[in-house]
C-alpha positions as CSV (number, residue, x, y, z in Angstrom):
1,X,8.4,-21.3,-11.4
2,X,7.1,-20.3,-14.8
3,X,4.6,-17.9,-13.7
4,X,5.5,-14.1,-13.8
5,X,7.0,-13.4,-11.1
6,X,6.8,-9.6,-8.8
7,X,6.9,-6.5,-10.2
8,X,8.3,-3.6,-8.9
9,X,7.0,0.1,-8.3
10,X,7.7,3.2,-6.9
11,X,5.9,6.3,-5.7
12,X,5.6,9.5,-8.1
13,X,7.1,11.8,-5.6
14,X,10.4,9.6,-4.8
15,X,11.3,9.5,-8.6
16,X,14.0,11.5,-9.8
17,X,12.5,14.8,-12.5
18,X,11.3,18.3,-12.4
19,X,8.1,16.9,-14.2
20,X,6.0,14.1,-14.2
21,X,7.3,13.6,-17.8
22,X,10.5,13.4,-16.3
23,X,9.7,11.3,-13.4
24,X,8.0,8.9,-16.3
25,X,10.9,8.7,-18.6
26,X,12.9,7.8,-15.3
27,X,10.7,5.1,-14.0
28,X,10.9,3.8,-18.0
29,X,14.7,3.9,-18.5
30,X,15.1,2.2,-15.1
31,X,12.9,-0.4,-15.7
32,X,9.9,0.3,-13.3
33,X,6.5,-2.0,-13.8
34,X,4.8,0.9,-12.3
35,X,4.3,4.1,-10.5
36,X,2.1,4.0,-7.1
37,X,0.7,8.1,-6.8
38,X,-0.7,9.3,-3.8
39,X,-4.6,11.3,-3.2
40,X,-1.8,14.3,-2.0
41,X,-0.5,14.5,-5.9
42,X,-4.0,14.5,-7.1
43,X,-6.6,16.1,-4.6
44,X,-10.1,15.2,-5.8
45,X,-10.2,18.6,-8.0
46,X,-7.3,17.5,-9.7
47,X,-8.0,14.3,-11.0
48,X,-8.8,14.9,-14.4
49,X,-5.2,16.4,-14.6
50,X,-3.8,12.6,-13.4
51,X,-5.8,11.5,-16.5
52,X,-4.2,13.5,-18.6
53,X,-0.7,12.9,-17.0
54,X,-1.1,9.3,-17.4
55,X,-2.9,9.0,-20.6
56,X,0.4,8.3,-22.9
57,X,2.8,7.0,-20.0
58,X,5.3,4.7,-21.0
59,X,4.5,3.3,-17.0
60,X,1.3,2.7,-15.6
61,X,-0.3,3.6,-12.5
62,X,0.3,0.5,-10.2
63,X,-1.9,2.0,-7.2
64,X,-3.7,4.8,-5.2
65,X,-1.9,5.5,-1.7
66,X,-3.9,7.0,1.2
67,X,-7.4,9.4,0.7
68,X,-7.4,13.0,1.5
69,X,-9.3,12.8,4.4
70,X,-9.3,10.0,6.5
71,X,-11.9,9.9,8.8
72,X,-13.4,6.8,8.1
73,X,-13.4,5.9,12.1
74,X,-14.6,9.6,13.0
75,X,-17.4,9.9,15.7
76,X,-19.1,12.6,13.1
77,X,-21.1,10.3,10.7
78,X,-20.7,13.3,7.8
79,X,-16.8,13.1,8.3
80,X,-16.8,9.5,7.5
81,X,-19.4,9.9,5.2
82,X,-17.1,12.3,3.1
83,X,-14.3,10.0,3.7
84,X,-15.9,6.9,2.2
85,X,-17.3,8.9,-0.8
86,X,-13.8,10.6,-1.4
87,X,-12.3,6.9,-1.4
88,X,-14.8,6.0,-4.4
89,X,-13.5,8.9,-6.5
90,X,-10.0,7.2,-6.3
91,X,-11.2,3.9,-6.8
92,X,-13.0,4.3,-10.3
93,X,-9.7,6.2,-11.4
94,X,-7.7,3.2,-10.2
95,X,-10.1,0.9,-12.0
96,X,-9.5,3.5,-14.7
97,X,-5.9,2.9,-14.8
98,X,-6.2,-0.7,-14.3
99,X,-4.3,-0.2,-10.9
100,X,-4.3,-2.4,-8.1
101,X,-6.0,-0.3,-6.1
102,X,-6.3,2.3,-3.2
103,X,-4.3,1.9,-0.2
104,X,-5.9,3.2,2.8
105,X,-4.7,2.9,6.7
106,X,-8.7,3.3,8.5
107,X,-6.7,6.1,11.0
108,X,-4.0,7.7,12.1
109,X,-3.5,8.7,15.8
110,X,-5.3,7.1,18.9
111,X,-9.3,6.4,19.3
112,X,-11.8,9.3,18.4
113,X,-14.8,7.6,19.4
114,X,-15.6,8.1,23.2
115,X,-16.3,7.3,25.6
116,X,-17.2,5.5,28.2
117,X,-17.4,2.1,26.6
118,X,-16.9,-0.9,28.7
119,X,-12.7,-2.3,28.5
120,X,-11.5,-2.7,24.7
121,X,-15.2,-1.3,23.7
122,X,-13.8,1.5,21.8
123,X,-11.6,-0.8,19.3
124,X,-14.0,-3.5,19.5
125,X,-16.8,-0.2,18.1
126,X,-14.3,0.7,15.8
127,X,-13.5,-2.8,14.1
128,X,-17.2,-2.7,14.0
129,X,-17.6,0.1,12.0
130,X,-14.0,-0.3,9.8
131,X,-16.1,-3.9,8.8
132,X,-19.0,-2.1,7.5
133,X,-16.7,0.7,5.6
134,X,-15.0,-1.8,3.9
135,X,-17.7,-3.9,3.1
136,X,-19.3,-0.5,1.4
137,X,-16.0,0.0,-0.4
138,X,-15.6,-3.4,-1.5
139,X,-19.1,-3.5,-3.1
140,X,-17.9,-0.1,-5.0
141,X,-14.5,-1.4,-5.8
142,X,-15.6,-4.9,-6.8
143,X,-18.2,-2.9,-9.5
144,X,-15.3,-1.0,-10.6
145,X,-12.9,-3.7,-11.3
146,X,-10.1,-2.9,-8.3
147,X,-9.4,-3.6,-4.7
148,X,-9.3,-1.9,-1.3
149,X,-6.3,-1.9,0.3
150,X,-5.9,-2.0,4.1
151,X,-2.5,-1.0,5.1
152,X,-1.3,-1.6,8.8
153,X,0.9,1.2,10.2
154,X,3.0,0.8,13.0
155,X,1.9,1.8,17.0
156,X,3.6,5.6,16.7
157,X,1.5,6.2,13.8
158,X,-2.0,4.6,14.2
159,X,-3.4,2.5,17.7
160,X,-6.0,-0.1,15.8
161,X,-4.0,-2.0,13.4
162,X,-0.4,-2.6,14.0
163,X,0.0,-6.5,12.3
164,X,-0.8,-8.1,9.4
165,X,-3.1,-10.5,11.9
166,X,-4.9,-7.6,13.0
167,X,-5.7,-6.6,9.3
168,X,-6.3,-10.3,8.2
169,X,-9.4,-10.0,10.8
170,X,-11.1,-7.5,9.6
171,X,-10.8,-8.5,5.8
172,X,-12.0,-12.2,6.9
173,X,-14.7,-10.4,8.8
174,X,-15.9,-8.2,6.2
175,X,-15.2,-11.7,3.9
176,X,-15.0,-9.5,0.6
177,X,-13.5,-10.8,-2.5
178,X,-12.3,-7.0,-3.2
179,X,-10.8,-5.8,0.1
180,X,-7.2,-6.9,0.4
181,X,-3.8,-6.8,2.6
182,X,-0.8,-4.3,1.7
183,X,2.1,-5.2,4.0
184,X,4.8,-2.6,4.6
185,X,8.0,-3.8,5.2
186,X,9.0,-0.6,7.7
187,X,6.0,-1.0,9.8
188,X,6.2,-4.9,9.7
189,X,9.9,-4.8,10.7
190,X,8.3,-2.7,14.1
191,X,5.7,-4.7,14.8
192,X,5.9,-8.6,13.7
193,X,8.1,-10.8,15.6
194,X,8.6,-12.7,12.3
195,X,8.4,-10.7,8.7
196,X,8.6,-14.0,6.6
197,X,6.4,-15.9,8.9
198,X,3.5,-12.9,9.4
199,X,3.1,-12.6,5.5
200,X,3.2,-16.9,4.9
201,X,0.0,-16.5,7.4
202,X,-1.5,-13.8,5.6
203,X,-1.0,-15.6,2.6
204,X,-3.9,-14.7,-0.5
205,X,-4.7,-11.8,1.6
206,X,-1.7,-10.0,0.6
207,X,-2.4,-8.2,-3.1
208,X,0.3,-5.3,-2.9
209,X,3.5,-4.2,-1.0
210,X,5.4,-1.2,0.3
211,X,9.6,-1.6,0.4
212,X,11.4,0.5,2.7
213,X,14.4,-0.4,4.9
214,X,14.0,-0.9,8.7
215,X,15.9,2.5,8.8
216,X,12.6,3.5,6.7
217,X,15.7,4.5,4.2
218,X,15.8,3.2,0.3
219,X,15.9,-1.1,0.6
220,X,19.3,-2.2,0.8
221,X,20.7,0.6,3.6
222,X,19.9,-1.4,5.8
223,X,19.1,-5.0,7.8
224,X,15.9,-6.0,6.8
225,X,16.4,-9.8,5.3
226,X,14.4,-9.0,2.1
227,X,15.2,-12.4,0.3
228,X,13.5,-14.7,2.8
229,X,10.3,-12.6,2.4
230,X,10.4,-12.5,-1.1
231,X,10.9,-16.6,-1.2
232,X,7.5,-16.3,0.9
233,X,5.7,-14.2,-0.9
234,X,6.8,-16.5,-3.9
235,X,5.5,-19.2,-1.8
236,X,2.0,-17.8,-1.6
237,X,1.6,-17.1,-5.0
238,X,1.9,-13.2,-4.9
239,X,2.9,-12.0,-8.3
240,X,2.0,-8.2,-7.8
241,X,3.7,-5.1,-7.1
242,X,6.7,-4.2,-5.2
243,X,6.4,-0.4,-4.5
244,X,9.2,1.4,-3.0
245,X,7.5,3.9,-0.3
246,X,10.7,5.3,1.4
247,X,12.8,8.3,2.5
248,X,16.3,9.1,0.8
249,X,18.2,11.7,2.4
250,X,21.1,11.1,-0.1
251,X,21.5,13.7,-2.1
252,X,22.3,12.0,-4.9
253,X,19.0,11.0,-5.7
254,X,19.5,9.1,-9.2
255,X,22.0,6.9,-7.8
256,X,20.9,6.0,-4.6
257,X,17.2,4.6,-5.8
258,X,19.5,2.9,-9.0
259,X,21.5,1.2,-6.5
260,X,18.2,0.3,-4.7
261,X,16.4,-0.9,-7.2
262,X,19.3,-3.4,-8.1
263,X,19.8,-4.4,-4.4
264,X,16.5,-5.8,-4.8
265,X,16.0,-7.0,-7.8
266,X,19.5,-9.3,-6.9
267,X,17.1,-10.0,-3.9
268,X,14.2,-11.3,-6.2
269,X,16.5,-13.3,-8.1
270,X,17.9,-15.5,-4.8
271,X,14.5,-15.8,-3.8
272,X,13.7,-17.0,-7.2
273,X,16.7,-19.3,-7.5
274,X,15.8,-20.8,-3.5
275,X,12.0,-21.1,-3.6
């Protein structure tokens, strides 16, 4: 294919430096498209300072990850309130940096709402009101030139939505052009009988992606196939970013995410070569 094909990210905090300088130069000498940083780098009073750490980086900000609060599915109306208004402070700056977006998983943890609802009332409330978040967000993020991110987590970390499917609903529900999919490859590798298969069907949907191992480990430590989802997500036409959002417990740092990040660009270039 002729078109440009993904790009690949990782998140401040996994890259290698004492400063962010450093951890810039890094991502820049190792070839990085971009650098994902997350609302716990850059807490609403600091984002001026993640203007002025990005103003002259040789990489760009690629995304947003997470919000500092999330409490978007609270039963308090003022805790979701101050959720939602704190996700439109990190989606002008990604608009600002011309990032993909903000990635944000709608809860962590089991059901706050309560009861009694009648059976599967309390997720059927909770889509409900997740629909008319997003559809607020999307308005905000569509003015401001980015996309919401929905990010399924797996069942140990988060109760309402586990699959890509699940996350496909709500986006179809809420049917706006600026609310998208970011598939993880840990949590997919928990939940999805099929990886390739669950991201053909999500297919446009899909506008950003987390690496990790099944091990949730640096890609390449261990037995995740990444090459037939990478012919897929050729298939469908993604052509974003790749963003590593992993442990290393290696303690050679530098080398380990070096020998990551050429296990999987040699897995880009099979799926390139077999699409």
């Amino acid at each position: 294919m002729t078109r440009d094909f993904m790009k690949i990210a990782m998140q401040l905090g996994l890259i290698p430096g004492k400063t962010v300088e450093d951890k810039q130069k890094w991502a820049s000498d190792s070839g990085l498209d971009g650098i994902e940083i997350s609302a716990s780098d850059y807490l609403p009073d600091r984002l001026d300072q993640a203007r002025r750490d990005f103003e002259a980086s040789p990489v760009p900000v690629s995304s947003i990850c997470s919000n500092p609060s999330i409490d978007f599915l609270d039963p308090d109306p003022a805790k979701r309130r101050a959720s939602i208004e704190e996700s439109k402070l990190y989606l002008k700056l990604a608009a600002e940096f011309h990032a993909t977006g903000q990635i944000i998983p709608p809860i962590f943890g089991g059901p706050r709402l309560w009861e009694p609802f009648p059976p599967g009332g309390v997720v059927a409330l909770e889509d409900d009101l997740l629909v008319e978040t997003c559809k607020e967000l999307g308005d905000f993020a569509g003015a401001s030139g980015t996309l919401l991110l929905l990010e399924p987590l797996n069942r140990y970390e988060e109760h309402l939505l586990n699959t890509l499917a699940r996350a496909v609903k709500i986006i179809e529900r809420c049917g706006h052009p600026s609310v998208a999919l970011i598939p993880d490859f840990f949590h997919m590798h928990i939940e999805e009988t099929s990886t390739p298969d669950a991201l053909r069907h999500a297919g446009r949907h899909v506008r950003h992606v987390h690496l990790a191992d099944n091990t949730r480990l640096e890609p390449g430590t261990g037995d995740i196939n990444f090459v037939e989802s990478f012919k897929v997500l050729n298939e469908i036409g993604f052509s974003g970013y790749l963003a590593f959002e992993c442990i290393v417990v290696n303690p050679d740092r530098d080398t380990a995410l070096r020998n990551s990040l050429d296990y999987i660009r040699d897995c880009l270039s099979k799926a390139r070569l077999t699409s």
